[in-house]
N, C-alpha and C positions, 0 to 999 in steps of 0.2 A: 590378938586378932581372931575373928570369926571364921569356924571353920566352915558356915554353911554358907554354901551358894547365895549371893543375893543378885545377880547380873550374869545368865547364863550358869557356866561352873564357875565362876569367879567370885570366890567371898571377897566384897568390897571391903575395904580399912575404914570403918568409922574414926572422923576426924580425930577424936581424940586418943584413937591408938594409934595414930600415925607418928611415924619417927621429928625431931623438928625438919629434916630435909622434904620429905612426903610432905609436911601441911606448909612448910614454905613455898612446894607446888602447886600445893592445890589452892592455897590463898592466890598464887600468881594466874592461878585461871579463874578464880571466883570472884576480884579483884577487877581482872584483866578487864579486855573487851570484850569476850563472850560471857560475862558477867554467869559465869553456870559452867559446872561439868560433863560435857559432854559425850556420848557414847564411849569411843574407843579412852579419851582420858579418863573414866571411870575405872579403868585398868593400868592405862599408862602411868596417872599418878601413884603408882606403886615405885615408878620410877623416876623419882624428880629431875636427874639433870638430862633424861628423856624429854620430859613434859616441857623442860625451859625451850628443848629444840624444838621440837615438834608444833608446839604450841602460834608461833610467830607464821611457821610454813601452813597451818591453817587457818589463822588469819588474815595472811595475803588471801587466797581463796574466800574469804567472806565477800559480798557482793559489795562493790563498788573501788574493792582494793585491788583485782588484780585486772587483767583487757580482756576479761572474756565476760560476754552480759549474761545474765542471772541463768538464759535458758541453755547458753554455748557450755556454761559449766554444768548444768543437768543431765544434759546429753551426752560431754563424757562419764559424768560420776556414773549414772545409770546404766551405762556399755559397761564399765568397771564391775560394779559391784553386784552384777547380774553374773559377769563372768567367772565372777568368785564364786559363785552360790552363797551370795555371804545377805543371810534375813536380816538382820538388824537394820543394816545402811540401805540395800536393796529398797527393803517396803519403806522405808525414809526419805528415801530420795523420788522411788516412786510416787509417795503425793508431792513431794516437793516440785517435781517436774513438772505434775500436773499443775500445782497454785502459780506456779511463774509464766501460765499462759501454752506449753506443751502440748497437742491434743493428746484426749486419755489412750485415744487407739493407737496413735503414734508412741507411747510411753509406753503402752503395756506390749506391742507388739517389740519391742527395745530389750523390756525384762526376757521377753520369751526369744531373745537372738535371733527374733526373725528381723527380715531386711525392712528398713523405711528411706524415706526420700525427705525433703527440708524443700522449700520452696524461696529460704532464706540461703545466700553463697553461703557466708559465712557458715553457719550451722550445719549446712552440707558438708563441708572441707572438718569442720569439728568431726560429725560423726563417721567419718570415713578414716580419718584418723585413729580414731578412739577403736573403730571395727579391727583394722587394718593392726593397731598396734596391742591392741588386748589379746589379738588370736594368734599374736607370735607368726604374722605374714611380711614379708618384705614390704616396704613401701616403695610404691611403683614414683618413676620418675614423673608421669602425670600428675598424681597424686600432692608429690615433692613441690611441684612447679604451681599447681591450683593453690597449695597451702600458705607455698611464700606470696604466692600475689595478692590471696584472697585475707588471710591473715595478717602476715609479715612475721618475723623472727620471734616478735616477744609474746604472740598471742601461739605461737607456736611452743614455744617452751610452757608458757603458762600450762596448756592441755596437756604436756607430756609431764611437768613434774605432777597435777593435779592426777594425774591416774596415778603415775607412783606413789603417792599421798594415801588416795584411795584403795590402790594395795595394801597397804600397811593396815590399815583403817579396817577395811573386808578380809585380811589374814587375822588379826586381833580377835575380831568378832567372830569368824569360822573354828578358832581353837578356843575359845570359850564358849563355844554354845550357845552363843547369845540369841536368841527366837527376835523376831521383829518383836516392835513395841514395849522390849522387856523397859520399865522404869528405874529397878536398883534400887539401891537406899534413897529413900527421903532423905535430902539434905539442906 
């Protein structure tokens, strides 16, 4: 294996040094439906029966698999992984928020944890959540009550495992160094 950086501090495993356990993960995301290796798996595949876990709990989260619409999961990933300081996923998700119809002033005042407002319930009840629950604050029984009505239960969990998700995702890339837009290996 290589011992030089190619993704942050992380020497990625060129496929053919990989163990058969490693390229039987990476084949199952290359393969899979995300048809590609993406960010934080660029490191997780170091840990295959990581990657068989992980891999299915982010593709629930791809658009149209789980009940939250392209821009309700924006708006938590983007509270997330701003609160991480974490560049990789941050500036990623930053245009992503933008391409799924977001305004830029709304997204970028989001990165810099200043306050914004939704004119949509729905998307209001997300980001007050996502505020509320990334800054380690109680959730108010208001809050509690707007979300089951506005939501209901499973759009509800949906937003809370999708930040835990996003933890994992912005811890990975904060302890590798990873700078936004790093590429990695050609693969």
């Amino acid at each position: 294996m290589s011992e030089t950086p190619t993704f942050g501090r992380y020497a990625e495993i060129p496929v053919d040094q990989m163990t058969k356990e490693q390229q039987e993960g990476y084949r199952f995301l290359i393969d899979g439906p995300r048809g590609r290796l993406p960010g934080p798996y660029k490191v997780w595949v170091h840990n295959p029966k990581l990657v068989r876990a992980a891999a299915p709990l982010g593709t629930h989260f791809t658009p149209g698999q789980s009940t939250l619409s392209e821009r309700e999961r924006e708006i938590a990933v983007v509270v997330m992984t701003s609160k991480w300081n974490s560049a990789y996923p941050a500036a990623a998700h930053e245009r992503r928020g933008k391409e799924v119809g977001l305004p830029a002033a709304t997204v970028e005042a989001m990165v810099n944890g200043q306050p914004v407002s939704f004119t949509d319930a729905r998307e209001q009840v997300v980001y007050e959540m996502a505020v509320a629950l990334a800054n380690g604050r109680l959730v108010s029984q208001g809050l509690y009550d707007r979300a089951v009505k506005t939501l209901g239960h499973e759009s509800i969990t949906d937003v809370i495992v999708l930040m835990g998700y996003y933890t994992c995702v912005s811890l990975t890339m904060n302890f590798y160094a990873v700078p936004a837009g790093s590429p990695g290996l050609a693969r």
